[in-house]
PDB file of N, CA, C and O in Angstrom, chain B, residues numbered from 101:
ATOM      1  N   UNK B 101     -84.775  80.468  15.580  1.00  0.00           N
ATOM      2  CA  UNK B 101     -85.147  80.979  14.291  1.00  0.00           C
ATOM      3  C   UNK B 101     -86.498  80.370  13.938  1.00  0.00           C
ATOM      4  O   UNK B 101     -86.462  79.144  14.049  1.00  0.00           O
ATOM      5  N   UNK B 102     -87.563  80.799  13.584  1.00  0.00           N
ATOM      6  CA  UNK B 102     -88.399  81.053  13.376  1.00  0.00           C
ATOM      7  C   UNK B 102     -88.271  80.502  11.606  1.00  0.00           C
ATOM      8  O   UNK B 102     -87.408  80.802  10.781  1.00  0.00           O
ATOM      9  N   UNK B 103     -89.782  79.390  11.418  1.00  0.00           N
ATOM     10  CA  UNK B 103     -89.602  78.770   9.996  1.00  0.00           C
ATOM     11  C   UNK B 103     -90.235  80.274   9.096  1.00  0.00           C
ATOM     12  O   UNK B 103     -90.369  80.140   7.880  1.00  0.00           O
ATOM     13  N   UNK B 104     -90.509  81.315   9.572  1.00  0.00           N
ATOM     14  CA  UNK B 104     -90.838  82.419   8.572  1.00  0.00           C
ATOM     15  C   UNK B 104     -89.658  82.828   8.433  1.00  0.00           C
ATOM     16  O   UNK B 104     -89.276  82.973   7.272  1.00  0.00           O
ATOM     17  N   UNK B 105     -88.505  83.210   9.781  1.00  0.00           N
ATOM     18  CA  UNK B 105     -87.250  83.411   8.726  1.00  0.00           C
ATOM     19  C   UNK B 105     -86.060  83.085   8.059  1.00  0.00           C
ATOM     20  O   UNK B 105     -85.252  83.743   7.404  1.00  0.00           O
ATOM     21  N   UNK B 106     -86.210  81.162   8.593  1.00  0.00           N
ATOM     22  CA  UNK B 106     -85.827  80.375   7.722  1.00  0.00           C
ATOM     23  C   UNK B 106     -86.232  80.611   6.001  1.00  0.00           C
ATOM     24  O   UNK B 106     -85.490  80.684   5.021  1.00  0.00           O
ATOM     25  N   UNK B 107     -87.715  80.690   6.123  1.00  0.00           N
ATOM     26  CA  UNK B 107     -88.028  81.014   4.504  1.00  0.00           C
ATOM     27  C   UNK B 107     -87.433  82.069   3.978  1.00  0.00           C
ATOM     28  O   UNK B 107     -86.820  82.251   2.926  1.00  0.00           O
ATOM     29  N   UNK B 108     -87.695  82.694   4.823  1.00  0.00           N
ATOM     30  CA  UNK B 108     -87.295  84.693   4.453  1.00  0.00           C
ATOM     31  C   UNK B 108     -85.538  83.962   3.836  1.00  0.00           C
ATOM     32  O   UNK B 108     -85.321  83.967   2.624  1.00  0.00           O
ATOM     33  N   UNK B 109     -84.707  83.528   4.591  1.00  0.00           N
ATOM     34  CA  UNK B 109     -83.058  83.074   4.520  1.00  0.00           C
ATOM     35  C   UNK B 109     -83.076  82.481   3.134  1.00  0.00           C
ATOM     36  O   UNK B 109     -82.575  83.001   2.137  1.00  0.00           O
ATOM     37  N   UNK B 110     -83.815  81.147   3.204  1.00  0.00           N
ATOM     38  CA  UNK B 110     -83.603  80.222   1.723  1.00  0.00           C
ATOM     39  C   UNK B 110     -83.662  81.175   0.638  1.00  0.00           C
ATOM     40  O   UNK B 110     -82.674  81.217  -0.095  1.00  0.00           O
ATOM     41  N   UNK B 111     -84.913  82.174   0.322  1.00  0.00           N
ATOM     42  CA  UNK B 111     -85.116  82.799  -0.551  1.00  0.00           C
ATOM     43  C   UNK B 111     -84.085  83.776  -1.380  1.00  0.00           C
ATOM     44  O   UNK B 111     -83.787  83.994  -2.554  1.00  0.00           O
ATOM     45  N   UNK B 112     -83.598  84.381   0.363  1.00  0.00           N
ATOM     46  CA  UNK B 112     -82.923  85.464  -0.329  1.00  0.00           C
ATOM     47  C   UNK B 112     -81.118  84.941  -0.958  1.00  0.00           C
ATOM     48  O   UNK B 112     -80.361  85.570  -1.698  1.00  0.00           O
ATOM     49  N   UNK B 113     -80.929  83.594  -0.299  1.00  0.00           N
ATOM     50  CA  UNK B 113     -79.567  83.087  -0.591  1.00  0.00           C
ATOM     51  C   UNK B 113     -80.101  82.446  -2.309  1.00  0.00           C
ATOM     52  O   UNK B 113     -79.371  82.511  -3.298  1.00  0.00           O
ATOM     53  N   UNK B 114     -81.453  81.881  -2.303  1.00  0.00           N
ATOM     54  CA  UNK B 114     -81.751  81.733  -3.637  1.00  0.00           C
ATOM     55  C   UNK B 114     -81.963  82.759  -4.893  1.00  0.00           C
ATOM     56  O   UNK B 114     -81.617  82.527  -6.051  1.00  0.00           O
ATOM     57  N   UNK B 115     -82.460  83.675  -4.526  1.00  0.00           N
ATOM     58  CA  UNK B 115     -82.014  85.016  -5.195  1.00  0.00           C
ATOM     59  C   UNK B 115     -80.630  85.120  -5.590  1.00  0.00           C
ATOM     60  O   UNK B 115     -80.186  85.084  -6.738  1.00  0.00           O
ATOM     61  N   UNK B 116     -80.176  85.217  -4.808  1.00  0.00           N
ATOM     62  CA  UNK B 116     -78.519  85.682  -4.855  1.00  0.00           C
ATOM     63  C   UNK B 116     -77.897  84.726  -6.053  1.00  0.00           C
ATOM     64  O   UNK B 116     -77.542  85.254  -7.107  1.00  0.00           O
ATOM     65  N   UNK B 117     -77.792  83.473  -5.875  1.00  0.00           N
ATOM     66  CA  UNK B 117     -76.981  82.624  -6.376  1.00  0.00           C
ATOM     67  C   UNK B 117     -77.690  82.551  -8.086  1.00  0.00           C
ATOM     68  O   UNK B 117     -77.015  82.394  -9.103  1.00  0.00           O
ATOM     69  N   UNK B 118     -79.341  82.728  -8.026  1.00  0.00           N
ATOM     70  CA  UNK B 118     -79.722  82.851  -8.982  1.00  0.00           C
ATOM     71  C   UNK B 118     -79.049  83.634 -10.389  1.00  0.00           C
ATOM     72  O   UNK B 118     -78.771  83.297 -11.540  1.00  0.00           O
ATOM     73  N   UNK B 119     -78.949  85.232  -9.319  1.00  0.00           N
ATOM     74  CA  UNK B 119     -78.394  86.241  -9.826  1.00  0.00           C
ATOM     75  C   UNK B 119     -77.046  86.120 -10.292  1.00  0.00           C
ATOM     76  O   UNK B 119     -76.697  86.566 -11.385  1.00  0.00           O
ATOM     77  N   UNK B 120     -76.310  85.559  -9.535  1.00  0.00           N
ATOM     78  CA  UNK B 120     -74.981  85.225  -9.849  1.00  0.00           C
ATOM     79  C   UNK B 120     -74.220  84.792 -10.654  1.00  0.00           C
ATOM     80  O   UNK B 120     -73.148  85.179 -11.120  1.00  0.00           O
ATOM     81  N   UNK B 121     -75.526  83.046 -10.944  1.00  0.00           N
ATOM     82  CA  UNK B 121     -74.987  82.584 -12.523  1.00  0.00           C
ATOM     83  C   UNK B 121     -75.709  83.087 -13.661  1.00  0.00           C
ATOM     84  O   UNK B 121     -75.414  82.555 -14.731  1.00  0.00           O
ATOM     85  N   UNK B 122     -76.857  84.266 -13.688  1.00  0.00           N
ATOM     86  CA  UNK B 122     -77.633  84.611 -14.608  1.00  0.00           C
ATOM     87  C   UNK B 122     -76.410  85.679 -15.057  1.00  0.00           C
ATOM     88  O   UNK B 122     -76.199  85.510 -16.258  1.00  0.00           O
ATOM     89  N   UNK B 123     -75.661  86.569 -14.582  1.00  0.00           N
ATOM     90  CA  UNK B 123     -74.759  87.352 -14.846  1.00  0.00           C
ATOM     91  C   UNK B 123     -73.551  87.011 -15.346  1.00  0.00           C
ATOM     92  O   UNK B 123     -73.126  87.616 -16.330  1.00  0.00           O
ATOM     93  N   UNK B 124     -72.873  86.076 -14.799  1.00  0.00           N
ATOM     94  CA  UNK B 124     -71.887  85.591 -14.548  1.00  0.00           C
ATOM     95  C   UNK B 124     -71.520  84.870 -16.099  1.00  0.00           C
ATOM     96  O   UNK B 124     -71.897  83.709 -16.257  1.00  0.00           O
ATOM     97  N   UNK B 125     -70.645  85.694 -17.453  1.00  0.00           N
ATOM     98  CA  UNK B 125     -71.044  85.373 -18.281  1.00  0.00           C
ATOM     99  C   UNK B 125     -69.683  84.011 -18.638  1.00  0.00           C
ATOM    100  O   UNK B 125     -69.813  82.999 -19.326  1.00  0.00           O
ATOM    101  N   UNK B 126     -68.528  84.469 -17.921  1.00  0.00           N
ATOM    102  CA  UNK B 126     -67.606  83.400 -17.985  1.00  0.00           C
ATOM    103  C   UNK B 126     -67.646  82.095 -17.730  1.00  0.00           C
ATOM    104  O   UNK B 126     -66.867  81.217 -18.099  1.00  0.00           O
ATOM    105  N   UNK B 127     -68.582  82.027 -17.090  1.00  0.00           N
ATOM    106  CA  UNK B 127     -69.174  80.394 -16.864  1.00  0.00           C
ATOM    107  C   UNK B 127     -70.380  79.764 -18.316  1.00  0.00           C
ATOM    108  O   UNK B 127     -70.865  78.645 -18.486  1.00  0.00           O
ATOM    109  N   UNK B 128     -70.483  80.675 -18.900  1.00  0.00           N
ATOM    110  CA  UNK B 128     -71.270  80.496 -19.980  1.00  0.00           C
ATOM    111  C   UNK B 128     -70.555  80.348 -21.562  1.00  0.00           C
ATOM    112  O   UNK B 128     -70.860  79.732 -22.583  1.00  0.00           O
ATOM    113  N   UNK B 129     -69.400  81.299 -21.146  1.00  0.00           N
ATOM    114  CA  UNK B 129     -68.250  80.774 -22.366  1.00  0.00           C
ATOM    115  C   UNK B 129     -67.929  79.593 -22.839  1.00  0.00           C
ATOM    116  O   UNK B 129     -67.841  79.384 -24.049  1.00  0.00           O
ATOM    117  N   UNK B 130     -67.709  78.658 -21.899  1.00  0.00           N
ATOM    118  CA  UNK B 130     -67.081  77.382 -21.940  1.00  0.00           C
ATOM    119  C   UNK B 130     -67.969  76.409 -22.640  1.00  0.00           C
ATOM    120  O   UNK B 130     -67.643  75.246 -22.878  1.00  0.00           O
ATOM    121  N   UNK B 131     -69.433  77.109 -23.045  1.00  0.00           N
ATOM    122  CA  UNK B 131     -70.677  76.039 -23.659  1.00  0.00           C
ATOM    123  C   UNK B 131     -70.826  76.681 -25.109  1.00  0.00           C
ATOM    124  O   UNK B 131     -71.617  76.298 -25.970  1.00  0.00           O
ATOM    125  N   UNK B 132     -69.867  77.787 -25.221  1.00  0.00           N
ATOM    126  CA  UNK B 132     -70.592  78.387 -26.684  1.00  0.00           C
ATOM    127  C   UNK B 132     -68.601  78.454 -27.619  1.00  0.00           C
ATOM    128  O   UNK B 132     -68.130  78.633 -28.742  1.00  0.00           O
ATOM    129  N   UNK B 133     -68.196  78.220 -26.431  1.00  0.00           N
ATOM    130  CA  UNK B 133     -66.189  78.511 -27.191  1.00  0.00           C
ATOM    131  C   UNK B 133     -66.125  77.139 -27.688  1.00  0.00           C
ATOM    132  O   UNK B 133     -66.664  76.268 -27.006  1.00  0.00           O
ATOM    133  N   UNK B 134     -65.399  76.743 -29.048  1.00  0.00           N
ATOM    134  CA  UNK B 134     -65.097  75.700 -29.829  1.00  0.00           C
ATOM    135  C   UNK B 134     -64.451  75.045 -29.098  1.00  0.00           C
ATOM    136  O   UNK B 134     -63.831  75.527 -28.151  1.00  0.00           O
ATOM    137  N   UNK B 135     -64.470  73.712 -29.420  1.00  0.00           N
ATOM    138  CA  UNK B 135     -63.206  72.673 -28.306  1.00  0.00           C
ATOM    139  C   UNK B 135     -62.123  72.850 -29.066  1.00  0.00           C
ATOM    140  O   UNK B 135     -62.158  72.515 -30.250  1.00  0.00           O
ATOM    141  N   UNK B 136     -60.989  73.405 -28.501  1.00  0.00           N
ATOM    142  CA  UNK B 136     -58.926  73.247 -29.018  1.00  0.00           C
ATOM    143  C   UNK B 136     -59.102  71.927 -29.290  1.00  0.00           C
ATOM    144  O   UNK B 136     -59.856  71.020 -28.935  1.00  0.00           O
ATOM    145  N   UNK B 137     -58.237  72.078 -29.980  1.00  0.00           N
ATOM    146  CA  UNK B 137     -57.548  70.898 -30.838  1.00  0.00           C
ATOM    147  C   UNK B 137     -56.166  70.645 -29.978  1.00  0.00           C
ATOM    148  O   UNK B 137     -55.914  71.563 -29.197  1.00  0.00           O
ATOM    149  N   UNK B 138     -55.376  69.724 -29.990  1.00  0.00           N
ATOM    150  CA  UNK B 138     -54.097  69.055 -29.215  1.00  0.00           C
ATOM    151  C   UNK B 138     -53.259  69.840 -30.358  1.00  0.00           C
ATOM    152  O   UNK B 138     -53.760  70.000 -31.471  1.00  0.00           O
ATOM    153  N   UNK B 139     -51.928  70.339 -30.036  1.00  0.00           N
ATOM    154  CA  UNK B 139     -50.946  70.929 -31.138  1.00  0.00           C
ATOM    155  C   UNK B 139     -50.343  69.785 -31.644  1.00  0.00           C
ATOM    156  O   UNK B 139     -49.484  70.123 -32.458  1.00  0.00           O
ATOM    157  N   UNK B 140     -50.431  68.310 -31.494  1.00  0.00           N
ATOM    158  CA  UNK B 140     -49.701  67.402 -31.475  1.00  0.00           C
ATOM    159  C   UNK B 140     -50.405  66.408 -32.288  1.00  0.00           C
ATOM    160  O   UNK B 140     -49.973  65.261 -32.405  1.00  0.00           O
ATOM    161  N   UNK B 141     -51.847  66.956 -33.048  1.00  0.00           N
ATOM    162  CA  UNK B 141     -53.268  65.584 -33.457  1.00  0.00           C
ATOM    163  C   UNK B 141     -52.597  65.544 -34.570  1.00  0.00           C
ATOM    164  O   UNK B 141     -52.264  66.468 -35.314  1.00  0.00           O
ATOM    165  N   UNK B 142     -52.320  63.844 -34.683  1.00  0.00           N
ATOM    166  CA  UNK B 142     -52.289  63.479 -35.799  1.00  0.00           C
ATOM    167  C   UNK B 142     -53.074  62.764 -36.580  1.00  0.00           C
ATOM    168  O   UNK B 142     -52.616  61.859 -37.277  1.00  0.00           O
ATOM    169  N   UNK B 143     -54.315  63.072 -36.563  1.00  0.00           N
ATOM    170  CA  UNK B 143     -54.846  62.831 -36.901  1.00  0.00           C
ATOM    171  C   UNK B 143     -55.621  61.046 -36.848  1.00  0.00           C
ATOM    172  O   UNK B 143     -56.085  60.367 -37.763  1.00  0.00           O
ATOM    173  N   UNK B 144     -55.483  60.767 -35.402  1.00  0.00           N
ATOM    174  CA  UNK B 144     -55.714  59.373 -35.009  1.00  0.00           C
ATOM    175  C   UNK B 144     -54.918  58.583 -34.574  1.00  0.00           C
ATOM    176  O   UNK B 144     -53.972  59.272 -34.191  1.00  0.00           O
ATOM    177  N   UNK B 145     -54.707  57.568 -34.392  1.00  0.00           N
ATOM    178  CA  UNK B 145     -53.333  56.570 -33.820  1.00  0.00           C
ATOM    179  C   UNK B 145     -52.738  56.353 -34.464  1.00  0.00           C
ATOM    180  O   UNK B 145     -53.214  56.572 -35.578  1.00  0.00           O
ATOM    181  N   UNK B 146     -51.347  55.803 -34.496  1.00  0.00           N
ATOM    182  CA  UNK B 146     -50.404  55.567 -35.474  1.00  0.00           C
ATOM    183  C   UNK B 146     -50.701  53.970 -35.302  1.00  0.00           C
ATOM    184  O   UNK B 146     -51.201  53.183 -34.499  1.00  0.00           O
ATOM    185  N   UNK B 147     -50.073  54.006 -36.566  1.00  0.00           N
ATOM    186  CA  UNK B 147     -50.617  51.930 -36.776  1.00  0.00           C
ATOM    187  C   UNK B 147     -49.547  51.385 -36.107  1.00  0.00           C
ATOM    188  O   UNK B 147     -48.486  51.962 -35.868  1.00  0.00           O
ATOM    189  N   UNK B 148     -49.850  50.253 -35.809  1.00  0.00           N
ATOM    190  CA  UNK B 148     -49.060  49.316 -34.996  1.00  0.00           C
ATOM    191  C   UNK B 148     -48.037  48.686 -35.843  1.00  0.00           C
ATOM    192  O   UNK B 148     -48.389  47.787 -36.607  1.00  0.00           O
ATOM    193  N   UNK B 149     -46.534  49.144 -35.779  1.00  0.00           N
ATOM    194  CA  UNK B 149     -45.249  48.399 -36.832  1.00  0.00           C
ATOM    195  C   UNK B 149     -44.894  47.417 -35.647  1.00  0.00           C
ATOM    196  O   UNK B 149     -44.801  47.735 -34.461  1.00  0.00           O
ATOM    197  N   UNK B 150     -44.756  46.453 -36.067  1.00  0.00           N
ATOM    198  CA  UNK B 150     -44.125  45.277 -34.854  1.00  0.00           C
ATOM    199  C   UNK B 150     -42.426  44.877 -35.615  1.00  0.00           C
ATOM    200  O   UNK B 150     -41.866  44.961 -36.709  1.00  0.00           O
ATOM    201  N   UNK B 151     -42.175  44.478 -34.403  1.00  0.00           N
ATOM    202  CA  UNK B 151     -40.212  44.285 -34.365  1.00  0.00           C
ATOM    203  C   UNK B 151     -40.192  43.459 -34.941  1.00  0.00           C
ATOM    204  O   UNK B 151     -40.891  42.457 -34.792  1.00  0.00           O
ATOM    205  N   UNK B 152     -39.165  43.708 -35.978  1.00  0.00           N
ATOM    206  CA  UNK B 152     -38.869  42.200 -36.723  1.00  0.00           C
ATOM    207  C   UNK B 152     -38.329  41.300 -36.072  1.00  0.00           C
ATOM    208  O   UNK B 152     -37.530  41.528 -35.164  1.00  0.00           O
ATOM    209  N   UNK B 153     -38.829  39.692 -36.589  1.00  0.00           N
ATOM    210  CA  UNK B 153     -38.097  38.488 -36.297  1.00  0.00           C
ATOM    211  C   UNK B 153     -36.568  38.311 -35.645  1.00  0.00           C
ATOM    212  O   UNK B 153     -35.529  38.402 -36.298  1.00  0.00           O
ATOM    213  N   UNK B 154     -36.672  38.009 -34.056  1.00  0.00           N
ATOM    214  CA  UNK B 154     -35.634  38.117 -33.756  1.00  0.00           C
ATOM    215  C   UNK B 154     -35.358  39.409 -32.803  1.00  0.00           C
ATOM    216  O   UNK B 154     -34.685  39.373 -31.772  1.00  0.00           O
ATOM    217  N   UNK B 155     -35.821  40.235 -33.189  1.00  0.00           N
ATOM    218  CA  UNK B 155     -35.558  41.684 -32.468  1.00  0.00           C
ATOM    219  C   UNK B 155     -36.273  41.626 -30.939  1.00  0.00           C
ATOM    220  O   UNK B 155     -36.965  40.615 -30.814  1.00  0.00           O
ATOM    221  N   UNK B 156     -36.259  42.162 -30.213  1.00  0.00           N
ATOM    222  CA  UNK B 156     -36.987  42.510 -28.790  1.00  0.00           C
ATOM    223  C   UNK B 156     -36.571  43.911 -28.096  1.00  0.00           C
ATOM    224  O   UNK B 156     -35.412  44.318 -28.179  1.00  0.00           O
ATOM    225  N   UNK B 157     -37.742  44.743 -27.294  1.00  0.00           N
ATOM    226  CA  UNK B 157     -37.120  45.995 -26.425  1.00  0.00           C
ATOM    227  C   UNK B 157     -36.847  45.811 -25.456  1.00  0.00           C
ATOM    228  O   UNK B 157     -37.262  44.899 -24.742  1.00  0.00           O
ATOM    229  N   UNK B 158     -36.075  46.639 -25.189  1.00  0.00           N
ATOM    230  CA  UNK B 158     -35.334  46.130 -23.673  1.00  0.00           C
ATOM    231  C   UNK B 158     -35.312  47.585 -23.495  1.00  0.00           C
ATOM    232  O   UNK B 158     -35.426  48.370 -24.437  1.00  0.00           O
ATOM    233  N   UNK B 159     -35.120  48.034 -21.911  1.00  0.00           N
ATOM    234  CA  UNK B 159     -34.923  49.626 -21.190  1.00  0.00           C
ATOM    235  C   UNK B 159     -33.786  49.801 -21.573  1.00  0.00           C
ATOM    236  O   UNK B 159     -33.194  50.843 -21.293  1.00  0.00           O
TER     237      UNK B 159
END
């Protein structure tokens, strides 16, 4: 192969792929769609209640 149609190759696979994500609009959704929310946010961590005096967990 010949570096003219090595070039001729790069180009046209660069074309292509160009074309691909310029079209390709589902890959572009994911930068303009709002981020979900968890069905489960409560709105931050729950505070830390510790075991009363005496108490311990066990399995």
């Amino acid at each position: 192969m010949s570096e003219a149609e090595f070039d001729y190759l790069l180009e046209t696979v660069r074309a292509e792929i160009e074309a691909d994500v310029r079209y390709d609009l589902r890959s572009q959704e994911m930068f303009f769609a709002p981020i979900p929310t968890a069905a489960n946010d409560n709105d931050g961590p729950w505070p830390l209640i510790p075991f009363p005096d005496g108490w311990q967990a066990s399995c």
